[in-house]
C-alpha positions as CSV (number, residue, x, y, z in Angstrom):
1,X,0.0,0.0,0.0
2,X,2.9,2.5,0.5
3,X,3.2,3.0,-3.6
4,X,-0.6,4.0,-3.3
5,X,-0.9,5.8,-0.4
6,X,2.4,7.8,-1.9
7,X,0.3,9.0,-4.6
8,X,-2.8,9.6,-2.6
9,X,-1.6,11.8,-0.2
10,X,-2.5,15.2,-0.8
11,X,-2.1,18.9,0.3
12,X,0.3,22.1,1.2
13,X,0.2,22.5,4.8
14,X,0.7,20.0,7.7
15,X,-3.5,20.2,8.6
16,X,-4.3,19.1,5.4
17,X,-1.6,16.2,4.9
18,X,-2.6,14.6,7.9
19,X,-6.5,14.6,7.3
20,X,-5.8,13.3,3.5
21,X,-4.1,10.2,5.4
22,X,-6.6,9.9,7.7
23,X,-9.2,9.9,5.0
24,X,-6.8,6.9,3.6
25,X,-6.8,5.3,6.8
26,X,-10.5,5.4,7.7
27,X,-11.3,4.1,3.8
28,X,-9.3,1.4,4.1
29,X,-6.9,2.0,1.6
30,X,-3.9,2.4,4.4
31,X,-4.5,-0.9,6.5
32,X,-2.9,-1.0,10.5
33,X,1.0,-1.6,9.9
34,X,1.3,-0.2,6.4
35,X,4.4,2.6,5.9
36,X,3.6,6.2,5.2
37,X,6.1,7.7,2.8
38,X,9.4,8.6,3.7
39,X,9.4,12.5,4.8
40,X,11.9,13.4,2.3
41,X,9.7,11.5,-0.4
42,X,6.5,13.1,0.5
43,X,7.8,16.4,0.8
44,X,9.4,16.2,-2.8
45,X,6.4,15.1,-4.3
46,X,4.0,17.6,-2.2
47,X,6.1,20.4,-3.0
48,X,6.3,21.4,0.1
49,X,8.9,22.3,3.2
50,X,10.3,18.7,5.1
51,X,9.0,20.1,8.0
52,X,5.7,20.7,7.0
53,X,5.6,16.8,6.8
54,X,7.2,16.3,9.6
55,X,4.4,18.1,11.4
56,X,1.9,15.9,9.8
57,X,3.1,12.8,11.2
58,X,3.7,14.6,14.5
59,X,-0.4,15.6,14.5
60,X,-1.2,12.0,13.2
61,X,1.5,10.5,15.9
62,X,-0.3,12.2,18.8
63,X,-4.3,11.2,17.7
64,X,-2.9,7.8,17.8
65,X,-3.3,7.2,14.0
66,X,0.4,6.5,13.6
67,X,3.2,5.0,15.1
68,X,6.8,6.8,14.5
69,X,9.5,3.9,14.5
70,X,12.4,6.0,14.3
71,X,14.6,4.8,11.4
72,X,12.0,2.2,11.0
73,X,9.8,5.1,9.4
74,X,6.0,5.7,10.6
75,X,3.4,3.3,10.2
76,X,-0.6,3.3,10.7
77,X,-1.1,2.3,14.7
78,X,-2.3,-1.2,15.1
79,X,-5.8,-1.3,17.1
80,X,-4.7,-3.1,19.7
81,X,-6.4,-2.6,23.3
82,X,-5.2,-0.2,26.1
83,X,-4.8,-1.5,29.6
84,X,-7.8,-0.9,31.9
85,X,-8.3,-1.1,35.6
86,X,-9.4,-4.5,36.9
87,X,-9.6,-5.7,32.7
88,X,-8.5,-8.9,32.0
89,X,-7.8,-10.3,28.4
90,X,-10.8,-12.4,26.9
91,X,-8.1,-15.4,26.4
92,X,-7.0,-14.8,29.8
93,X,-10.3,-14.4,31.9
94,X,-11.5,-18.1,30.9
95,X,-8.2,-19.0,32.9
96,X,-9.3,-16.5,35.6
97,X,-12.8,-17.7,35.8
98,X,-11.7,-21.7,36.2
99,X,-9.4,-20.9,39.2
100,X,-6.4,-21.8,36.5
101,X,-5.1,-18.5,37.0
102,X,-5.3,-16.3,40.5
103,X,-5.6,-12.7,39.0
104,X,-3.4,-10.8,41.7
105,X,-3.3,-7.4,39.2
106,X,-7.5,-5.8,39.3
107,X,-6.8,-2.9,41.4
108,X,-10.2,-3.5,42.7
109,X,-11.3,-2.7,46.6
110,X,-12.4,-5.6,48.3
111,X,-16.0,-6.6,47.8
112,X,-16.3,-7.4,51.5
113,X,-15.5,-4.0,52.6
114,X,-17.8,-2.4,50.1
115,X,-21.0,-0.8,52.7
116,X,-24.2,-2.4,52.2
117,X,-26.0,0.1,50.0
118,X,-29.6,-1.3,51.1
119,X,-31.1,0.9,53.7
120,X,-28.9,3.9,51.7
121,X,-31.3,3.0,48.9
122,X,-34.4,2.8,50.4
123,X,-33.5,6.4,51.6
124,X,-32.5,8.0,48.8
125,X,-36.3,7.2,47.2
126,X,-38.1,10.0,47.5
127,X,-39.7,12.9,45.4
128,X,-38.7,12.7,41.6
129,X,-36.0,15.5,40.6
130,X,-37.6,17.1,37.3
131,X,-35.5,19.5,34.3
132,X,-34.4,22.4,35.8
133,X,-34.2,22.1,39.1
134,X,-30.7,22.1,41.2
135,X,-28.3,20.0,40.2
136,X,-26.7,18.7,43.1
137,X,-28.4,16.6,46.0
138,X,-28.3,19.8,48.9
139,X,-27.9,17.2,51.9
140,X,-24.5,16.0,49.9
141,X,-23.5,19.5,48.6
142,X,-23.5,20.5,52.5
143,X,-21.6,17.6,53.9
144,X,-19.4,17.5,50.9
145,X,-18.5,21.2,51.5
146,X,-17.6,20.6,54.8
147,X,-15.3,17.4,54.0
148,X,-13.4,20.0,51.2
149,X,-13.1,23.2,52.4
150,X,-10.0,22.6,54.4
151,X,-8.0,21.3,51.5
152,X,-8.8,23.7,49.0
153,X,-6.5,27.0,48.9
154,X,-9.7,29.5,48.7
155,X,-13.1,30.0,48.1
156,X,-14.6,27.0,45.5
157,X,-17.6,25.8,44.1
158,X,-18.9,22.1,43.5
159,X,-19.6,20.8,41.0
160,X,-20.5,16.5,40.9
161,X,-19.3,14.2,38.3
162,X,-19.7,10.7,37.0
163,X,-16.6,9.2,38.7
164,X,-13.4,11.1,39.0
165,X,-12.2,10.1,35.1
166,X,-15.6,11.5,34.2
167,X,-14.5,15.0,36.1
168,X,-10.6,15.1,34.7
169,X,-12.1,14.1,31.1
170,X,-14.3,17.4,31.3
171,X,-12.1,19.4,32.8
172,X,-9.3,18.6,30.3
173,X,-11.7,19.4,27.7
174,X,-12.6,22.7,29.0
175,X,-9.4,24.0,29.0
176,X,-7.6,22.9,26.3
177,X,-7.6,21.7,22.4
178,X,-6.4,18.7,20.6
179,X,-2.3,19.3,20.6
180,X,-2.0,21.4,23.9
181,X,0.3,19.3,26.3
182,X,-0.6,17.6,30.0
183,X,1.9,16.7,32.5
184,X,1.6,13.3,34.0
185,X,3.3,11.6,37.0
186,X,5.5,8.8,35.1
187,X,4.5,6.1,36.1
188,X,0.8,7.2,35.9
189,X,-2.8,5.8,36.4
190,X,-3.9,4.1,33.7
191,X,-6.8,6.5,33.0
192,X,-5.2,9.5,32.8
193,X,-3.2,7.7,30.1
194,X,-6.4,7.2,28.4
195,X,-8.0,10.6,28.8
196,X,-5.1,12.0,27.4
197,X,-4.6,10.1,24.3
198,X,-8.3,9.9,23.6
199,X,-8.8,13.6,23.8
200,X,-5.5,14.4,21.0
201,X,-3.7,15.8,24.0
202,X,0.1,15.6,24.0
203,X,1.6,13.7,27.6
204,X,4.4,14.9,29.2
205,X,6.0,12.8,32.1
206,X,7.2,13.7,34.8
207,X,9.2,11.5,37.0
208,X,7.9,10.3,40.6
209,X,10.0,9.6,42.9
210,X,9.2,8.6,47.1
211,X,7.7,12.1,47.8
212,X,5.8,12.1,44.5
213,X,5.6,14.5,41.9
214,X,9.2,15.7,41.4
215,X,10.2,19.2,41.5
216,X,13.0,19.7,38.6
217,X,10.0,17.4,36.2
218,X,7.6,19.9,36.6
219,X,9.9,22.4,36.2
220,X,10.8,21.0,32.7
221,X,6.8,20.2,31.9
222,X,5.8,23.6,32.3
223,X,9.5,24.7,30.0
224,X,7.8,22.5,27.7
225,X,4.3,25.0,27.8
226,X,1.9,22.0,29.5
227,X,-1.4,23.9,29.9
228,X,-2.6,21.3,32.5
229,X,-0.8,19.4,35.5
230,X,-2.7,16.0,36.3
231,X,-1.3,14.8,40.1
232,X,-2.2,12.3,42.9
233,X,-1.2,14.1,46.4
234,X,-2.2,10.6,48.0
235,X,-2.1,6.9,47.0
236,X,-0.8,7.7,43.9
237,X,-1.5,4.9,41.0
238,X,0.4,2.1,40.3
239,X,3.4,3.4,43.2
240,X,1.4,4.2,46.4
241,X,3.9,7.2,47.0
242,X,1.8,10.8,48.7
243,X,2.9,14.0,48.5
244,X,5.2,14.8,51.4
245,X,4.8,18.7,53.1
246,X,7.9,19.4,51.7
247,X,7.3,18.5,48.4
248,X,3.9,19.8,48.2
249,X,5.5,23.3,49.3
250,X,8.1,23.0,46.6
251,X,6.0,22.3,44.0
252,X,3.6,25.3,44.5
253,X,6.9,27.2,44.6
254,X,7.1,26.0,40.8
255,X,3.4,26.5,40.1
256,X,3.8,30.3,41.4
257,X,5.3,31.1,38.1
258,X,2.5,29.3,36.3
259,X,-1.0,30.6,37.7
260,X,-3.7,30.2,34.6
261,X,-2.3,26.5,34.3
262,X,-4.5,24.3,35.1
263,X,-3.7,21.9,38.3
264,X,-6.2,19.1,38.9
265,X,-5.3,17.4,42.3
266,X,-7.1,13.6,42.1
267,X,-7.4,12.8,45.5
268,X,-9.2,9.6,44.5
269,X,-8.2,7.3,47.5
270,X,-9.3,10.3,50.3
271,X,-11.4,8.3,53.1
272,X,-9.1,5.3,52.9
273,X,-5.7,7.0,52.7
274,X,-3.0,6.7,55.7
275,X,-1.8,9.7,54.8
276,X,-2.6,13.4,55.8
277,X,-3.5,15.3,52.3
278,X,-1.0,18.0,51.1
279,X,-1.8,20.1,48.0
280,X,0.0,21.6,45.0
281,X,-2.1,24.4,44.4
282,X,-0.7,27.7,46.3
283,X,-3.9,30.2,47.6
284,X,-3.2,32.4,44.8
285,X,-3.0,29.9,42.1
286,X,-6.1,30.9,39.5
287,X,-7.0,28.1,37.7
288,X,-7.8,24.2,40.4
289,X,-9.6,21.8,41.0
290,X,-10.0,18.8,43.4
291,X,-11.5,15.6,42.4
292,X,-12.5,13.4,44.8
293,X,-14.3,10.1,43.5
294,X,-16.5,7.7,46.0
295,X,-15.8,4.9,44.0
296,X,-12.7,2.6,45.8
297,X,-14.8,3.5,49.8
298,X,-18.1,2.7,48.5
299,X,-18.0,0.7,45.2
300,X,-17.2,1.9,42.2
301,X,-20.5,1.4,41.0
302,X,-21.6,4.5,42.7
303,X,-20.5,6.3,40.0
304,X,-19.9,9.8,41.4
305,X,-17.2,12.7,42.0
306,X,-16.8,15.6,43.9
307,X,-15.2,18.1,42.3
308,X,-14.4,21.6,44.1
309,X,-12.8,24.2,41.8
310,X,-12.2,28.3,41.5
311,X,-15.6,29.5,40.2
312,X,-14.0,30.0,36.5
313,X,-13.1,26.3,36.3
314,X,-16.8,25.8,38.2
315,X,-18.4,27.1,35.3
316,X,-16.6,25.8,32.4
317,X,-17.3,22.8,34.1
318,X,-20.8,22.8,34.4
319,X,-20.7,24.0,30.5
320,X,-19.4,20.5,29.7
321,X,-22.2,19.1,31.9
322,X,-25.1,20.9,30.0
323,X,-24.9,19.4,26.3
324,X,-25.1,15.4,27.7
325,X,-25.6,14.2,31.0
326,X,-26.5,17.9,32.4
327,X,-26.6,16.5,36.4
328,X,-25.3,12.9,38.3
329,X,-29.0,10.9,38.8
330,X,-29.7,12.4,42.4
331,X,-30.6,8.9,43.4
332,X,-26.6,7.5,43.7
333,X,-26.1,11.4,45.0
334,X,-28.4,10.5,47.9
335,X,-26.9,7.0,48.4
336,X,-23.7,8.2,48.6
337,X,-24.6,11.1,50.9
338,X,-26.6,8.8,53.3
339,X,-23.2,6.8,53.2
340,X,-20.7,9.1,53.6
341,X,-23.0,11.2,56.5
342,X,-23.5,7.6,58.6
343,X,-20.9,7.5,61.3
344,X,-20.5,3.4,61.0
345,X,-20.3,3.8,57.7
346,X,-17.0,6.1,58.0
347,X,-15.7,4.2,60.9
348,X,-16.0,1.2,58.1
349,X,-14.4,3.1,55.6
350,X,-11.4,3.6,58.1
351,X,-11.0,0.0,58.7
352,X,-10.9,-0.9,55.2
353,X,-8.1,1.7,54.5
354,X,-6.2,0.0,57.8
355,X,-7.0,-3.2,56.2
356,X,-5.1,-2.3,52.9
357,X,-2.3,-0.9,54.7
358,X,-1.9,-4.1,56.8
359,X,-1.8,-6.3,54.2
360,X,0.5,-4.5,51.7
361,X,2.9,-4.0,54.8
362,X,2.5,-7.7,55.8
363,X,3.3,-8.7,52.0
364,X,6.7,-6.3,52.1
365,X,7.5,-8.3,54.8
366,X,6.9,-11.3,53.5
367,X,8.9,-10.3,50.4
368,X,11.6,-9.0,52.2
369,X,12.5,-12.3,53.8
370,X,13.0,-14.2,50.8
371,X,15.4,-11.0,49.3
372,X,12.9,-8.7,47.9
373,X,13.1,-5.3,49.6
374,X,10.0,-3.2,49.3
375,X,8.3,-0.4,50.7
376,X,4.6,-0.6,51.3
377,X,2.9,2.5,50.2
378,X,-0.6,4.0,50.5
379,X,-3.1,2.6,48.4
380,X,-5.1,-0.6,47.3
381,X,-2.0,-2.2,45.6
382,X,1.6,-2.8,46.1
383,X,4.4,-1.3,43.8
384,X,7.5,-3.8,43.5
385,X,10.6,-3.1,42.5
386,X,12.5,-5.9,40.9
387,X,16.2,-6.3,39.7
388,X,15.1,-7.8,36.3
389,X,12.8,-6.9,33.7
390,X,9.3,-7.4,35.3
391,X,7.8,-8.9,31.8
392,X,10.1,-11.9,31.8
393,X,9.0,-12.1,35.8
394,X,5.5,-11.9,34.9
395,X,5.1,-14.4,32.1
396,X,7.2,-17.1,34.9
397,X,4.7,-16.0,37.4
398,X,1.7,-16.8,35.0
399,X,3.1,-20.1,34.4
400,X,3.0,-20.8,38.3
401,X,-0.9,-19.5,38.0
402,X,-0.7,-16.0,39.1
403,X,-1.6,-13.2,36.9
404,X,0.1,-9.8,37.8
405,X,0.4,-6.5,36.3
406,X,3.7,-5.5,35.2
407,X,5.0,-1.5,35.0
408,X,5.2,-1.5,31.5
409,X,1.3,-0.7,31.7
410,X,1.4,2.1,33.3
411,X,4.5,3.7,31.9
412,X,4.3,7.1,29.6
413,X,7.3,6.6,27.4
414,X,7.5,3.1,26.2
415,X,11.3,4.1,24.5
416,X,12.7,4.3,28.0
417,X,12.8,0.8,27.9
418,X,11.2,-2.6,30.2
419,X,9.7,-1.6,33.6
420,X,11.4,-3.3,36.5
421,X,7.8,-3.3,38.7
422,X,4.9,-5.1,39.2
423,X,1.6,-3.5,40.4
424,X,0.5,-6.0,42.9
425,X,-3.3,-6.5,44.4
426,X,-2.9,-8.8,47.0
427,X,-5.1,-7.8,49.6
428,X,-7.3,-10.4,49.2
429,X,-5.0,-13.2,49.4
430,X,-4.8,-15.4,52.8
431,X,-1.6,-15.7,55.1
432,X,-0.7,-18.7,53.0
433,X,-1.5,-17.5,50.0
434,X,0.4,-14.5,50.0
435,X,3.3,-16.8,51.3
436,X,2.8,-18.9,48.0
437,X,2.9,-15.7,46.0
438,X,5.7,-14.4,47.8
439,X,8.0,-17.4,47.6
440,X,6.6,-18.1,43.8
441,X,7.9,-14.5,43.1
442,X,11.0,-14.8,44.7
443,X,11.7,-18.3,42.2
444,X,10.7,-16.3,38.8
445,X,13.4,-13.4,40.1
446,X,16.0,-15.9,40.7
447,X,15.4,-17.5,37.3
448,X,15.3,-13.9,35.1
449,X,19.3,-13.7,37.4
């Protein structure tokens, strides 16, 4: 197809090169895999500048419609399917379901610890809500704004979402345009991954290190003209690491310089966190917001945010609401409130987030005595460090009957070579169990030796 597509590609400016291939793509006549045309080939034919070209591929590269390869050339992307929280293969859940294969990689809460939603139900049934009336529950807006108002560097508003990927999706899209560029902890939450490359957004890593978000990466992201920061002051997804006091302070430090960026704080593990909450976002900093989903303290199918913001943000927000869903069904915003207001319902939520801890620590203990050293984070799951490549350790793991997650998920640069860390959920496992695990583990790193 590359003769073909070299003779099909048409136009002068970088715009109106890459929509020609994508009209080649979408009609089939460029297949996944095929080549695009050398630059210097394209260029000659087109007339036009090399880097014109160049910038073509770049747009196509970043929509995901191509692949750069380096020497290699570029290519049209293969379809193949991006890693998901708690997804398992098709091949692989058959394994799964027939107990050949103990998945050990969700990143799910524990059902157990999930509160019973019944008598929440039953009182969230009341009067129908009918177009045009508020759009948040009042009884949740109150208790939510007392829950928020001490982390939040000045006055806010609230606005409520469909989970916290539903809030960062909006507010992404409020603020920027297809091209502008996001900084992203590296390694980072596999949604954010998502939401970025979905919306034509261009991901910028920065590093994270055991205070979190480092200070010289942001420096360099916002160098780079990042219109929006994406960052996890607790818990943060896959490595557990939270934002120390002294990090949080030098980062706002950084931010200073940068006040219409756009900082959204996802604060997703809240209620369940061992950690005290530090923030980013310095009280003169213009453009915030802090999400705060429900979804790992009282199931994820309560699908509901809580997203405090400056009152710009608030409204740009709430624009993005009013074209499709316009307001979260007041029914889960009920359930959650009668939830999150019920005082053994919190003192639950505590003991689930001791839980987690307990069991991550007791499994870095575990680890530790057969030569693994590893420190136990916040969070639902367990970041490993390994002194091989973790996909060799993985597949040996599988063939023991234990399916894990490796770090090449959630990494944002795949160039920078295999991760050396598996994401580990392990909070389910029994005493001897997580001793099989452990010592299985500690075989398939003495093999990859």
């Amino acid at each position: 197809m590359a003769e073909q597509a070299e003779t099909a590609i048409t136009g002068g400016t970088a715009a109106e090169i890459a929509d020609s291939v994508r009209d080649l793509i979408e009609s089939g006549i460029l297949v996944p895999g095929d080549p695009l045309p050398p630059v210097r080939v394209l260029a000659r034919r087109l007339e036009v500048n090399r880097n014109t070209v160049v910038a073509a591929y770049g747009l196509l590269a970043r929509s995901g419609a191509v692949i750069g390869q380096g020497r290699a050339g570029t290519r049209v992307a293969e379809h193949t399917p991006m890693a998901q929280e708690g997804y398992v293969a098709t091949g692989t859940l058959r394994d799964v379901a027939s107990g050949t294969l103990r998945d050990v990689g969700t990143g799910n809460p524990a059902a157990e610890l999930i509160p019973d939603l019944s008598t929440a139900l039953h009182a969230a049934v009341g009067r129908p809500v009918l177009y045009g009336e508020p759009v948040i529950d009042r009884g949740l807006e109150a208790w939510a704004r007392d829950w928020i108002a001490p982390d939040v560097p000045s006055d806010f508003q609230l606005t409520v979402t469909s989970g916290a990927v539903d809030a960062v999706e909006r507010l992404l899209a409020q603020a920027l345009t297809r091209d502008d560029a996001v900084a992203l902890e590296d390694p980072c939450f596999l949604a954010s991954i998502q939401v970025t490359r979905f919306g034509g957004y261009r991901a910028v890593a920065v590093p994270v290190d055991d205070e979190g978000m480092t200070v010289d990466g942001l420096r360099a992201a916002l160098a780079q003209g990042v219109r929006a920061v994406i960052g996890t002051p607790r818990a943060q997804n896959p490595t557990g690491v939270s934002l120390s006091a002294r990090r949080a302070e030098a980062l706002r430090a950084v931010l200073a310089e940068y006040p219409y960026v756009l900082v959204i704080e996802d604060d997703y593990y809240s209620l369940l966190s061992q950690r005290q909450f530090h923030s980013m976002v310095g009280p003169d900093h213009r453009r915030w917001a802090l999400v705060r989903s429900v979804s790992k303290f009282i199931g994820p199918d309560i699908c509901l945010a809580l997203v405090a913001s400056d009152a710009e943000t608030a409204s740009r927000l709430a624009m993005r609401l009013s074209p499709g869903t316009t307001w979260v069904s007041h029914l889960l915003q009920r359930t959650a409130h009668a939830l999150l207001s019920d005082a053994g319902t919190r003192a639950a939520i505590a003991r689930a987030g001791a839980h987690y801890a307990a069991r991550n620590e007791a499994f870095a203990t575990r680890l530790a005595q057969h030569g693994i050293e590893t420190v136990a984070g916040d969070g639902i799951n367990l970041w490993v460090g390994l002194p091989v490549f973790a996909r060799d350790v993985g597949e040996r793991l599988k063939e023991r009957g234990w399916l894990v997650r490796t770090g090449d998920e959630f990494r944002l640069d795949p160039a920078a070579g295999p991760s050396r860390h598996l994401r580990l959920t392990i909070h389910e496992l029994d005493d001897s169990e997580a001793e099989a695990l452990a010592v299985d583990l500690a075989e398939a790193v003495r093999a990859g030796r």
